[in-house]
C-alpha positions in Angstrom: 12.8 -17.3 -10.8 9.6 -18.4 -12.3 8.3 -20.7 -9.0 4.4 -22.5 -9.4 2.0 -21.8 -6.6 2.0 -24.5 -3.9 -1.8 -24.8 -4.6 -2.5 -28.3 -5.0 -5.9 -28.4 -4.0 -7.7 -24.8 -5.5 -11.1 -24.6 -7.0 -11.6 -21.8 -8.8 -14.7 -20.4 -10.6 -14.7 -22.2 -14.4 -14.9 -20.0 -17.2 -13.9 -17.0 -16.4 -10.8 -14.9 -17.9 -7.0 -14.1 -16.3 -4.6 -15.5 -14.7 -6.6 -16.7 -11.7 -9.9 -17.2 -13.2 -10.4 -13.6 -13.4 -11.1 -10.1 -11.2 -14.2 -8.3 -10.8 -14.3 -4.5 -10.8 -15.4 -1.8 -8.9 -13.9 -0.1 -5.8 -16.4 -0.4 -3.2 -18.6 -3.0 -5.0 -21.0 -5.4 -3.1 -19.5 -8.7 -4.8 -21.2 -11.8 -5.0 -19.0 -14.6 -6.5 -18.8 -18.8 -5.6 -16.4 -21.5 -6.5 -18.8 -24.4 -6.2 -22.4 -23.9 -8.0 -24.5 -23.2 -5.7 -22.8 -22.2 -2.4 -23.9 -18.8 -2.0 -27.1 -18.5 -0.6 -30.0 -16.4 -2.2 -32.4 -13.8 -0.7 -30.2 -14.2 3.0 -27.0 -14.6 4.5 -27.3 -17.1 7.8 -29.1 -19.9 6.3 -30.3 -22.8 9.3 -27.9 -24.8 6.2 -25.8 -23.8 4.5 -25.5 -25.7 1.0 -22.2 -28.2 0.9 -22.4 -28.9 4.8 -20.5 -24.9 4.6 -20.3 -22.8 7.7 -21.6 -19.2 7.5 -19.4 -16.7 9.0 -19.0 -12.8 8.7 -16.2 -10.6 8.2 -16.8 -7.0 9.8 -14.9 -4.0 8.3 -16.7 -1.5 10.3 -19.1 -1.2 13.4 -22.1 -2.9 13.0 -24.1 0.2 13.8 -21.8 2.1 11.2 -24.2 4.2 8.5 -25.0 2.1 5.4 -22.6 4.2 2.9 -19.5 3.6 5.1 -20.8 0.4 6.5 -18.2 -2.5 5.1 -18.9 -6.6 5.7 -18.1 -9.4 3.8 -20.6 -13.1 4.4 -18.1 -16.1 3.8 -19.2 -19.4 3.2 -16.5 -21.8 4.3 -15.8 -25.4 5.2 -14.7 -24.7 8.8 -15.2 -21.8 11.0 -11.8 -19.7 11.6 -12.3 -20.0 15.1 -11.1 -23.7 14.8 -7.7 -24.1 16.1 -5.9 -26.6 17.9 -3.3 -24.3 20.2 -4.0 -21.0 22.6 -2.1 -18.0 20.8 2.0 -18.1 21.9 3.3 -14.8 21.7 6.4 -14.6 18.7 9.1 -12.0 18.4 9.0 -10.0 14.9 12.4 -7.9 15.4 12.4 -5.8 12.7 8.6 -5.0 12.2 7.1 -2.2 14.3 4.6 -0.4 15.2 3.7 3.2 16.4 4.1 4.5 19.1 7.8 3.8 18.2 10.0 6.5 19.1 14.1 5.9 19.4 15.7 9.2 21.2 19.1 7.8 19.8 18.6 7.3 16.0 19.6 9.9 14.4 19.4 13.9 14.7 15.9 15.7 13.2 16.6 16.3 9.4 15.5 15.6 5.8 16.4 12.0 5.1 16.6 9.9 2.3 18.1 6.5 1.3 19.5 4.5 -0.9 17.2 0.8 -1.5 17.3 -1.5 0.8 19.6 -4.6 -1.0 18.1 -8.0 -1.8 19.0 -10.5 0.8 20.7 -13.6 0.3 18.9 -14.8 3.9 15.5 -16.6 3.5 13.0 -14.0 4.1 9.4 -14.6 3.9 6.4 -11.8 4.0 6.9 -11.6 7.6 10.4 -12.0 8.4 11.4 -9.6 4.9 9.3 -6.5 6.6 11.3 -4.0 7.5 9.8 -1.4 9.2 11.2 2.6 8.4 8.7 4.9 10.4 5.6 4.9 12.7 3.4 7.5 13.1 0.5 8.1 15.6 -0.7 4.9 17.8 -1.7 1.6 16.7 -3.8 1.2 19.8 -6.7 4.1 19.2 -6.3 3.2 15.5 -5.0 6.6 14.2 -2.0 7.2 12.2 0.4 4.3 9.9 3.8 3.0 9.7 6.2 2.6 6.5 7.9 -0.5 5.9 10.3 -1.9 2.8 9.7 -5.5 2.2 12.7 -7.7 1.1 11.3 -11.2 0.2 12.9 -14.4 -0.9 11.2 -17.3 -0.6 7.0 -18.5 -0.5 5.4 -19.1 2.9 4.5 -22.7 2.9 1.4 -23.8 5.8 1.7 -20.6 7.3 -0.5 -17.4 6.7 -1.2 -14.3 8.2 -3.3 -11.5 8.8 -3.5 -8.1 10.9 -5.9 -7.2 13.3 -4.3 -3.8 13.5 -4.3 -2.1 10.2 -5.0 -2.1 6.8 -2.4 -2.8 4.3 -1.5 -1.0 0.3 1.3 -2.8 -0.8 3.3 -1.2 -3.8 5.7 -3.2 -5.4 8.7 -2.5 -6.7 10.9 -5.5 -7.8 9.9 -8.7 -8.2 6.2 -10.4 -8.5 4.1 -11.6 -5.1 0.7 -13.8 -5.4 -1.3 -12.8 -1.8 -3.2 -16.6 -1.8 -6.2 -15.0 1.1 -9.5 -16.3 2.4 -11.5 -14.4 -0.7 -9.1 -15.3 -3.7 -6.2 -14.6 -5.1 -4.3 -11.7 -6.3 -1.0 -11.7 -8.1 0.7 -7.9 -8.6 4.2 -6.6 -9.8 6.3 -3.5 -10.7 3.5 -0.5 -11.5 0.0 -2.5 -9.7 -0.7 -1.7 -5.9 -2.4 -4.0 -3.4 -5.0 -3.2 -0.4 -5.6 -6.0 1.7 -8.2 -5.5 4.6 -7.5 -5.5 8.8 -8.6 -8.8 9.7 -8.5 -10.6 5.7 -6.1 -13.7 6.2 -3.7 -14.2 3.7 -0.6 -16.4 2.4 2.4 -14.9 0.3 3.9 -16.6 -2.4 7.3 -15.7 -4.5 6.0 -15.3 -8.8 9.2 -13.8 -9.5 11.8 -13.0 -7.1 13.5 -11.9 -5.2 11.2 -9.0 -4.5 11.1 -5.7 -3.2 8.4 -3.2 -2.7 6.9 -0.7 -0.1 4.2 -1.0 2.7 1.9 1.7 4.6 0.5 -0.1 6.9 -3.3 2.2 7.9 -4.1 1.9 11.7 -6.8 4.6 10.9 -10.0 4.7 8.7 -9.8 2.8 5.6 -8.8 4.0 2.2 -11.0 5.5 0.2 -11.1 7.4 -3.1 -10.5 10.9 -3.0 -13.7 13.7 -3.6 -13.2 14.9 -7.0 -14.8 18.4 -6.4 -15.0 20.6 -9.3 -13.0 17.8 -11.5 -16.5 16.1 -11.9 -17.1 12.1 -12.3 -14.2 10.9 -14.2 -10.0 11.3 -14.0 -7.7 10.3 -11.1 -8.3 6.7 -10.5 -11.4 5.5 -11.3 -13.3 2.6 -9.3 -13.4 0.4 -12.5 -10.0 -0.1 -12.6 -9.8 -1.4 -8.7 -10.6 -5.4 -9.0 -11.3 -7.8 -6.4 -10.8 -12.1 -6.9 -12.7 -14.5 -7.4 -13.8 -17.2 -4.8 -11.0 -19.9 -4.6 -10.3 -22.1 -1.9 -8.1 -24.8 -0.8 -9.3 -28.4 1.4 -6.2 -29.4 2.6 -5.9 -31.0 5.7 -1.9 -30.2 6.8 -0.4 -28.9 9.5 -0.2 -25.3 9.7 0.8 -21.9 11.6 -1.2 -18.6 11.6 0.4 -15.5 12.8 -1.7 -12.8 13.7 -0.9 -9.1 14.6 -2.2 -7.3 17.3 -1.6 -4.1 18.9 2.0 -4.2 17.7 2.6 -7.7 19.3 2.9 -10.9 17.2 0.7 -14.3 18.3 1.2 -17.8 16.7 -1.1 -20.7 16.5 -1.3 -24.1 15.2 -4.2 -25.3 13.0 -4.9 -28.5 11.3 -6.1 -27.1 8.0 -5.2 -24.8 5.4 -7.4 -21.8 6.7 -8.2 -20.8 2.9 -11.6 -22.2 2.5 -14.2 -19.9 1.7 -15.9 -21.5 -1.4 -18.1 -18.3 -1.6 -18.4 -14.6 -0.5 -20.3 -12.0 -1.0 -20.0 -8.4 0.1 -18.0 -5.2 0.1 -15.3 -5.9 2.3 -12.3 -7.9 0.2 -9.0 -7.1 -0.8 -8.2 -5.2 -4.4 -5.6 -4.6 -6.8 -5.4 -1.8 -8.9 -3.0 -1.0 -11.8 -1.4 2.6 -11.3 -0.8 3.0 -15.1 -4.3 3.1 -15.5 -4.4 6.4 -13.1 -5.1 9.3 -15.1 -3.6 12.4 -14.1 -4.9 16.0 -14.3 -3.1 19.1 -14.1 -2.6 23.0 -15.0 -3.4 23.7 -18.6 -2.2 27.0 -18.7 -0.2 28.1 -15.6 0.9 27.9 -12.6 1.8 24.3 -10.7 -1.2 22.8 -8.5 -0.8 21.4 -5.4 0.8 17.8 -5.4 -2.8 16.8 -3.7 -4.3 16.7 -7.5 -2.3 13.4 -7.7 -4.1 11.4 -4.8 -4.9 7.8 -5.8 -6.3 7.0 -2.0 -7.2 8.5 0.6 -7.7 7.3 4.2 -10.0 10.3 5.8 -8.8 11.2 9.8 -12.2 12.6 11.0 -10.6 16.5 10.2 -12.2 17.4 7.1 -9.2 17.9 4.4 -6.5 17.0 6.7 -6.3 12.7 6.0 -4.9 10.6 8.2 -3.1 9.5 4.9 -2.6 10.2 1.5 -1.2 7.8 -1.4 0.2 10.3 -3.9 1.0 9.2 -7.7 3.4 11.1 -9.5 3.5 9.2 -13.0 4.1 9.7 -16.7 2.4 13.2 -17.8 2.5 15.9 -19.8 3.7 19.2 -18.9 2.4 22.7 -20.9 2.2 25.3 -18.2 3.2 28.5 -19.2 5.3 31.2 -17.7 5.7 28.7 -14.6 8.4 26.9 -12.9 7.2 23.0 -13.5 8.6 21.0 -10.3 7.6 20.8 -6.9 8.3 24.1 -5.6 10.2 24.7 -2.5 7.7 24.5 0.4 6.8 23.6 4.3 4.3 21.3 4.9 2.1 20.2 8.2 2.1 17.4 6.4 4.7 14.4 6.8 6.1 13.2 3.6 7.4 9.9 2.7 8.4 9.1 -0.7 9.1 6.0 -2.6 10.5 6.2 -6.6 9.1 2.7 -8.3 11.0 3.5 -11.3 13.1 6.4 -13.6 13.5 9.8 -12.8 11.7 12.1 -10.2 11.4 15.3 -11.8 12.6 17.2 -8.7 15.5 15.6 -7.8 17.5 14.5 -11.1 20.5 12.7 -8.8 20.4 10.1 -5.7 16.6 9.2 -5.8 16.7 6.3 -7.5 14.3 3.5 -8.0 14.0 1.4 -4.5 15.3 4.8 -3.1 13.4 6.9 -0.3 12.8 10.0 1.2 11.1 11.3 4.7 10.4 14.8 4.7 8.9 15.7 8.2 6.4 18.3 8.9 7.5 21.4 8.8 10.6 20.8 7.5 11.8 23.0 4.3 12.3 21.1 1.5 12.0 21.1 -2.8 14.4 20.4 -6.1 18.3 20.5 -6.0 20.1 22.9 -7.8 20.3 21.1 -11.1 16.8 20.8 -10.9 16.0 24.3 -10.1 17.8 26.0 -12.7 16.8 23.4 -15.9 13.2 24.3 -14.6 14.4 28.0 -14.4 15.7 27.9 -17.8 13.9 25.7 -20.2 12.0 26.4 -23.1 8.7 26.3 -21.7 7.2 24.2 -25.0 5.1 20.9 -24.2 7.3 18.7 -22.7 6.4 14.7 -22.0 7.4 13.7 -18.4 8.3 9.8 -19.4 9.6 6.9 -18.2 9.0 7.6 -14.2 7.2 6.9 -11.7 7.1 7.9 -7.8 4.9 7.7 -5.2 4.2 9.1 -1.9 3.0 8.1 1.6 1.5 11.7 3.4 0.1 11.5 6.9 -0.9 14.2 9.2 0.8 12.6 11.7 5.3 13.4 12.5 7.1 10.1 11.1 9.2 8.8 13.6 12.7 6.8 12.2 13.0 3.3 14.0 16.4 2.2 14.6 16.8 -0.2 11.9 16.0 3.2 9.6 18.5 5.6 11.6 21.3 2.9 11.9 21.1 0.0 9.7 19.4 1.0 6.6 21.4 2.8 4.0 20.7 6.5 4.8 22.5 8.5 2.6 23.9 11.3 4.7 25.5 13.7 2.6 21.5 14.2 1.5 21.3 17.8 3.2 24.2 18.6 0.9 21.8 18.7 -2.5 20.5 22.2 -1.0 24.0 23.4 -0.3 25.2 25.1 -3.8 21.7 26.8 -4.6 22.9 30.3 -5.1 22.1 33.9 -3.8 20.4 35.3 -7.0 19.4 38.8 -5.3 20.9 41.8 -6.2 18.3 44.7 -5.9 17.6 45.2 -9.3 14.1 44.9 -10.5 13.2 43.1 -13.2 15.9 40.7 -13.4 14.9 37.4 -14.9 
C-alpha cells in the first residue's frame, strides 16, 4: 500500500532536491542545515536568544571530555525543550523485544541454526510492538555487546515516537518501505538501503509501503564507524559520500502524544502535549544516516586464493581490542569472481567470532538451498561451519573462467561476543531443524593416493 505521511504541519528546507527536500553527504560530517532562514546561529551555539523565540539544546553522542576525532554532538534549535512533559515515566511491558543479558537455559540445545522468515502478520504491529528480538549478546548495562531483532511492521505510529537510551540502531530492510520521521529530519529507505539511527535521536515510524520486514542490530557498544582501509588506500568499500544525513524538518503540532523510551532493557512511557519533532535547525556530527548498499564497492582476490569475508565490512563498531570489533556489518553483494586455481565460497572454518546472517535477496553463494531471502542463520563461536554439499562440489568442479556473482545479496551481523537464542527464537520462530542435515551427505574423498584431484 502506498499510505501519505501523517505530516500535516512539516517545514522543510525550500529548494532543495529528493524526496524529502534532499540529503547531505558525508559519513561523519559536521552538518549545518535550517528549516526557517535564519535559525541557526552563527559564530556560537548557546545564544542569550535564540532567533524564532527557539530553545537551544544539545545532543551528546559521546563524553564531553571525549578527544575531538571521536568526539560526536549535535546543537538543536527547537521550539520547546525535550525535557517538557506532562507525566513522570510509567514503566510498559515490550514482550517480545529484549535485551542482553538474555539467556533461556530451555530454548533449544547448542547448534548451528538457521530459519526460515519470519511471516508478515495480519495483527497491527507498529515499530515497537513488530520487533522481534532473535539473540542478545554481551550486557546492555556496561554498554558492550548488541542484540538481533526481525521487525514485522504493519501499520504507521500515529502521536507516538520513540528513541533508545541504550543502543544505537542499523536497520536493514528487507520487504517493504519505512519513513523514520526524527528530531533532525527525515529518512525514507527500502529493500538494498540501510539505516543508523543514533542512542538517544527520537524518532517516529511510518508505513511507505507495507507490510514490511527487515533486520535490526541493535549496538549497546561504541558506535559504528567505517572500517581502516590499510593497504587498500582512500577509496573502495563504502565510501563516506555515499552515507547522507536529512535535512532540518520539523513539525508544530500541538496534540496529545506518547513517547516511549528504552533504557537498560526496560521500557518507560510518557505523555506530552506536542509533537516532540521540532528542531527547526541543527548542526553537528551526531544525526542519523542512510546509506545505499548497491553503492558499496567490493574488492577481492585478483588472482588466487579467497580472502577473508572481513574484506566485505561496510561498518564497524570498534570494542576497545584492536581487530577484534564489538561488531561487524558484513556485505556480501553482486561481484565478480576470477580467482584462479581456488575454491570461490566461504570455505569451511571456526570462528571466535559469532555469526549472524541475514539474505536481503537471491542466492547466497554458499548455501544454494534453504537460505532464502527473509531467511537467517546464527553460527556461534566456535562452531564448524561452511557450504553444503551442492555447494562444495559446483565450487570443486567448475570451470574456473570469470564468472558474475548476480542477483544476491546477504549480509551479516559478527560480534565478538556468543549469541544467545531468546525464547521467541528457540520456540516460536520458524527454525528450520533439519539445518544440521545440509553437512550430512558431504563425502569421505580420502583414499591415500597422492595427487588425486
Amino acid at each position: 500500500m502506498n499510505k501519505p505521511s501523517p505530516l500535516q504541519n512539516m517545514v522543510q528546507a525550500p529548494s532543495l532536491p529528493g524526496p524529502h527536500q534532499g540529503y547531505m553527504p558525508g559519513f561523519g560530517n559536521d552538518f549545518e542545515t535550517e528549516a526557517l532562514p535564519g535559525a541557526l546561529p552563527q559564530g556560537m551555539n548557546s545564544p542569550q536568544k535564540c532567533e524564532y523565540g527557539l530553545y537551544g539544546e544539545q545532543l551528546s553522542g559521546t563524553a564531553f571530555t571525549a578527544p575531538s576525532h571521536q568526539n560526536e554532538r549535535t546543537w538543536c534549535y527547537r521550539i520547546r525543550p525535550s525535557v517538557k512533559h506532562s507525566h513522570r515515566y510509567i514503566r510498559i511491558d515490550v514482550p517480545y523485544w529484549k535485551s542482553a543479558p538474555h539467556i533461556v537455559d530451555d530454548v533449544v540445545s547448542l547448534g548451528q541454526y538457521r530459519w526460515d522468515p519470519l511471516p508478515h502478520s495480519d495483527q497491527p504491529l507498529t515499530w515497537i510492538t513488530g520487533m522481534r528480538t532473535m539473540t542478545t549478546a554481551g550486557d546492555v548495562n556496561t554498554q558492550v555487546g548488541m542484540a538481533t531483532h526481525v521487525y514485522l511492521v504493519t501499520e504507521s505510529m500515529v502521536d507516538s515516537y520513540f528513541y533508545s537510551a541504550d543502543s544505537e540502531m542499523l536497520v536493514v530492510p528487507q520487504d517493504g518501505k519505512l519513513r523514520f520521521c526524527t528530531e533532525l529530519g527525515i529518512i525514507d529507505i527500502g529493500p538494498k538501503e540501510i539505516a543508523i539511527l543514533p542512542r538517544g535521536l527520537l524518532y517516529r515510524v511510518e508505513v511507505l509501503e507495507g507490510p514490511c520486514r527487515g533486520f535490526v542490530c541493535e549496538n549497546y557498544g561504541q558506535k559504528f564507524e567505517l572500517p581502516s582501509r590499510g593497504p587498500i588506500g582512500a577509496n573502495c568499500m563504502a565510501n563516506p559520500r555515499d552515507f547522507k544525513a536529512p535535512v532540518a524538518a520539523f513539525e508544530d503540532r500541538e496534540v496529545p502524544s506518547e513517547v516511549t523510551v528504552k533504557w537498560c532493557g526496560q521500557f518507560h512511557a510518557t505523555q506530552i502535549d506536542q509533537s516532540p519533532l521540532d528542531v527547526v535547525a541543527w548542526h553537528g556530527n551526531y544525526a542519523p544516516l542512510k546509506y545505499d548498499l548497491r553503492t558499496y564497492c567490493p574488492v577481492g582476490a585478483v588472482l588466487f586464493d579467497h580472502p577473508d569475508p572481513s574484506i566485505f565490512t561496510v561498518l564497524t563498531a570498534p570494542s576497545g581490542q584492536p581487530g577484534t570489533a564489538n561488531i561487524d556489518f558484513v556485505l556480501f553483494r553482486e561481484r565478480w569472481m576470477v580467482a584462479e586455481n581456488t575454491f570461490r565460497p566461504p570455505w569451511y572454518h571456526k570462528n571466535i567470532m559469532s555469526e549472524l546472517m541475514g539474505n536481503i535477496y537471491g542466492q547466497y553463494d554458499a548455501k544454494p538451498q534453504g537460505f532464502v531471502p527473509g531467511g537467517i542463520s546464527l553460527h556461534n563461536m566456535m562452531l564448524p561451519h561452511g557450504p553444503d554439499k551442492e555447494a562444495f562440489e559446483k565450487a570443486s568442479n567448475a570451470n574456473l573462467g570469470p564468472d558474475k556473482l548476480d542477483r544476491t545479496m546477504s549480509f551479516m551481523f559478527e560480534t565478538r561476543f556468543p549469541q544467545h537464542l531468546t525464547r521467541f527464537a528457540g520456540q516460536e520462530a520458524p527454525m528450520q531443524h533439519d539445518y544440521i542435515d545440509c553437512w550430512t551427505d558431504i563425502e569421505k574423498k580420502f583414499d591415500g593416493t597422492a595427487g588425486r584431484k
